[in-house]
C-alpha positions as CSV (number, residue, x, y, z in Angstrom):
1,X,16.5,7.6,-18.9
2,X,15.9,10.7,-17.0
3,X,13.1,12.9,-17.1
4,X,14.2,16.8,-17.6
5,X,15.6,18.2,-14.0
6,X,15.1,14.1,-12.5
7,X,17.9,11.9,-12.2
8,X,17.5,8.1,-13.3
9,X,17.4,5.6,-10.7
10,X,21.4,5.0,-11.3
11,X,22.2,8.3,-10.3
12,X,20.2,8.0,-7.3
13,X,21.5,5.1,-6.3
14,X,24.9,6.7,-6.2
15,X,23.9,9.5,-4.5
16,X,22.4,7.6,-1.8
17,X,25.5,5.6,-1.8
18,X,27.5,9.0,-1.5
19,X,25.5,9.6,1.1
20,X,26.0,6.1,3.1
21,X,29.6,7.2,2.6
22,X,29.6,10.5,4.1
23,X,27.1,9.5,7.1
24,X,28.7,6.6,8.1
25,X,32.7,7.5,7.0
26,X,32.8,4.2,5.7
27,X,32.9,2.6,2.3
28,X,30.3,0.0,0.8
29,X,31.8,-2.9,-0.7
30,X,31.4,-4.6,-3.7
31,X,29.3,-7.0,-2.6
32,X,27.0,-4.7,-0.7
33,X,26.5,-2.7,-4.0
34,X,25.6,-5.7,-6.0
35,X,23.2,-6.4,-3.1
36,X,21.3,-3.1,-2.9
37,X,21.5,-3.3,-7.3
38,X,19.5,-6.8,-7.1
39,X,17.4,-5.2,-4.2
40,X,16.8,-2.6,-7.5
41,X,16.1,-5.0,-10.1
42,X,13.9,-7.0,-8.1
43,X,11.8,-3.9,-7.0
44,X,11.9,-2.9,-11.1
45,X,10.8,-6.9,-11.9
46,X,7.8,-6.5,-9.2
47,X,7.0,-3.3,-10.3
48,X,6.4,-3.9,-14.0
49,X,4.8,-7.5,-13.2
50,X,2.4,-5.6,-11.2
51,X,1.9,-3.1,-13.8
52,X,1.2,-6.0,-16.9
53,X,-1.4,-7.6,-14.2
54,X,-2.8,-4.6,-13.4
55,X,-3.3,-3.7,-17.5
56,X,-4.5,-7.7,-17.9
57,X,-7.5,-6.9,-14.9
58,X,-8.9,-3.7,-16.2
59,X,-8.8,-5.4,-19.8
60,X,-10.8,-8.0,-17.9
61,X,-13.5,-5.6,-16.4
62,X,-14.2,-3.7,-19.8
63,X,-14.8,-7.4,-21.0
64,X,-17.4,-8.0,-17.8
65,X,-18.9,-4.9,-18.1
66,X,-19.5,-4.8,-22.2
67,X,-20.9,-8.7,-21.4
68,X,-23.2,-7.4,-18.9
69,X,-24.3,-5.0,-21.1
70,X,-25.4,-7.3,-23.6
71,X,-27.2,-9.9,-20.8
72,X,-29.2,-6.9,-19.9
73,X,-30.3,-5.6,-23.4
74,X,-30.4,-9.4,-23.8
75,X,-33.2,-10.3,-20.6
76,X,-34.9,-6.4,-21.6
77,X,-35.8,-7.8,-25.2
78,X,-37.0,-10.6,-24.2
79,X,-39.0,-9.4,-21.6
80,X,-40.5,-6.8,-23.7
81,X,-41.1,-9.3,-26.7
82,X,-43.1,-11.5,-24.3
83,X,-44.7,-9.7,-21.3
84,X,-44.7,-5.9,-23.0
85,X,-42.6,-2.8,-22.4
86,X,-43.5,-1.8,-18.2
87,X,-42.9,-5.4,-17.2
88,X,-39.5,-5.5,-19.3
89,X,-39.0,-1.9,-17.4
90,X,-39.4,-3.4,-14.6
91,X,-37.5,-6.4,-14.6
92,X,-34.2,-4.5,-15.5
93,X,-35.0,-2.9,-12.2
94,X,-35.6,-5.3,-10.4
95,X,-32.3,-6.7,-11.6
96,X,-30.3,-3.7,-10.6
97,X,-31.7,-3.3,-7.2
98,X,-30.5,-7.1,-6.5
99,X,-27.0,-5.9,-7.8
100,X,-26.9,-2.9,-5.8
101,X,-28.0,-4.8,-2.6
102,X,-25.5,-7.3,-3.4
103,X,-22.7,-4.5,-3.6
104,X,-24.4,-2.6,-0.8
105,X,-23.9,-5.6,1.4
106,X,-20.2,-6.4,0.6
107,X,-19.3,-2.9,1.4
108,X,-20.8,-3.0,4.7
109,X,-19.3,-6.2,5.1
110,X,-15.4,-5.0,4.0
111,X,-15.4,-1.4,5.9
112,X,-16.3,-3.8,9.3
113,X,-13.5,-6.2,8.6
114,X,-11.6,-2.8,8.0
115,X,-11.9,-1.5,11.4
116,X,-12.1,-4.9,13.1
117,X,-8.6,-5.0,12.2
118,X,-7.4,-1.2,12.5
119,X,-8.8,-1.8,16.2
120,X,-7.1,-5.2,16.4
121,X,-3.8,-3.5,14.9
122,X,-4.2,-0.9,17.6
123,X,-4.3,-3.3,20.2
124,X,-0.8,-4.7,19.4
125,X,1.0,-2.0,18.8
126,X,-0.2,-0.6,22.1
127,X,1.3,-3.8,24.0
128,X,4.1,-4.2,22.1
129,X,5.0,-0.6,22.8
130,X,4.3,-1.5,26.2
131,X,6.2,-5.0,26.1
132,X,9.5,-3.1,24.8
133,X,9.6,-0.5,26.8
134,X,9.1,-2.8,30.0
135,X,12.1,-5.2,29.0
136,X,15.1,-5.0,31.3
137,X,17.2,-6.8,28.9
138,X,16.4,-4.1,26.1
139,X,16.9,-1.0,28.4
140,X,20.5,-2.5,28.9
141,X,21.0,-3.2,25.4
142,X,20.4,0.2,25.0
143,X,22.9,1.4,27.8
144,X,25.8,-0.4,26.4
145,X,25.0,0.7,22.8
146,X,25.0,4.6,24.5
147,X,27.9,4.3,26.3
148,X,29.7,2.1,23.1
149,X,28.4,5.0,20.5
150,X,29.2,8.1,22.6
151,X,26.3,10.3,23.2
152,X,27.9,13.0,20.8
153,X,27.6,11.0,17.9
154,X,24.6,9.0,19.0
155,X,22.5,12.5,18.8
156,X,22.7,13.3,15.2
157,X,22.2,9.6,14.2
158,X,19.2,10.1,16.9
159,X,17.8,13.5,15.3
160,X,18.1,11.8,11.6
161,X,16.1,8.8,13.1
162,X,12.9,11.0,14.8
163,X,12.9,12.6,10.6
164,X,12.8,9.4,8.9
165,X,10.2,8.1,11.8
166,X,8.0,11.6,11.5
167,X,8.1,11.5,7.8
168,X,6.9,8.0,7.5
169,X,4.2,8.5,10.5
170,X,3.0,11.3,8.2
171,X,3.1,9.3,5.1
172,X,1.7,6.3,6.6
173,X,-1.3,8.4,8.6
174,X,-1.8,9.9,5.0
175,X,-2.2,6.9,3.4
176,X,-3.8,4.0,5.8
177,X,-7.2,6.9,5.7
178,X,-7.3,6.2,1.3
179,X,-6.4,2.4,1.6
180,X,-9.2,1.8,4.3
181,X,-13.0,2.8,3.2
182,X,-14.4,5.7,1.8
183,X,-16.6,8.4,4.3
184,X,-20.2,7.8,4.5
């Protein structure tokens, strides 16, 4: 169903299929049409699976935390029923503080692994960049594609390309900075 001034995903699909059209002055068969509508329904499938786990593991942490709760008031009471009320004070901080340390400790231990790998990441996309660039076998590739294209219509397809790669250096800059670990 679409939302008021949004088209459904059908209609997008055949705009974006429009567009294939135009670009490319070619048609998309049949059987390329039912592979880009399974590519669809299996992004849909993955989508709502993710969604019903996603509703199954908060269900799960409001059970943890409301059991926790109870193991607390649980050890407090019987602290304070045996030992009196600053030692039952006491304990629950003491029992805290060994939580927090605990979840101190994996944090630390996650933000290194995070830049261990951003660096290591880094690393290989530097030689790789390097690698490619330094292959003869490539460079020729490239030659014969130029000359097989035309460079007329090789520099739209070219200025379209350096779009689509800004806009997803900018969306993937954006978003590696929230996936990684917050700012101390």
């Amino acid at each position: 169903m679409a939302r008021a001034g949004k088209p459904d995903a059908a209609a997008s699909f055949r705009i974006a299929v429009g567009f294939v059209d135009v670009v490319f002055r070619s048609r998309l068969s049949d059987r390329g049409l039912a592979m880009f509508q399974r590519l669809i329904d299996d992004f849909k499938e993955s989508t709502g699976t993710a969604l019903r786990l996603t509703s199954l593991a908060a269900a799960a942490a409001v059970a943890l935390l409301v059991t926790t709760a109870f193991l607390c008031a649980a050890a407090f009471v019987f602290v304070l029923q045996n030992y009196g009320p600053v030692q039952a004070c006491l304990t629950g901080a003491a029992i805290f503080f060994v939580v927090t340390l605990i979840a101190a400790s994996s944090y630390m231990v996650r933000k290194k692994q995070i830049e261990r790998r951003a660096e290591q990441a880094a690393r290989m996309a530097k030689s790789t960049a390097q690698t490619v660039l330094s292959d003869p076998m490539l460079v020729a590739a490239g030659i014969q594609v130029i000359r097989a294209i035309g460079v007329k219509k090789l520099i739209p397809i070219l200025a379209v390309g350096g779009l689509a790669l800004g806009f997803l250096a900018t969306r993937a800059n954006g978003s590696s900075g929230a996936n990684e670990a917050p700012a101390e």
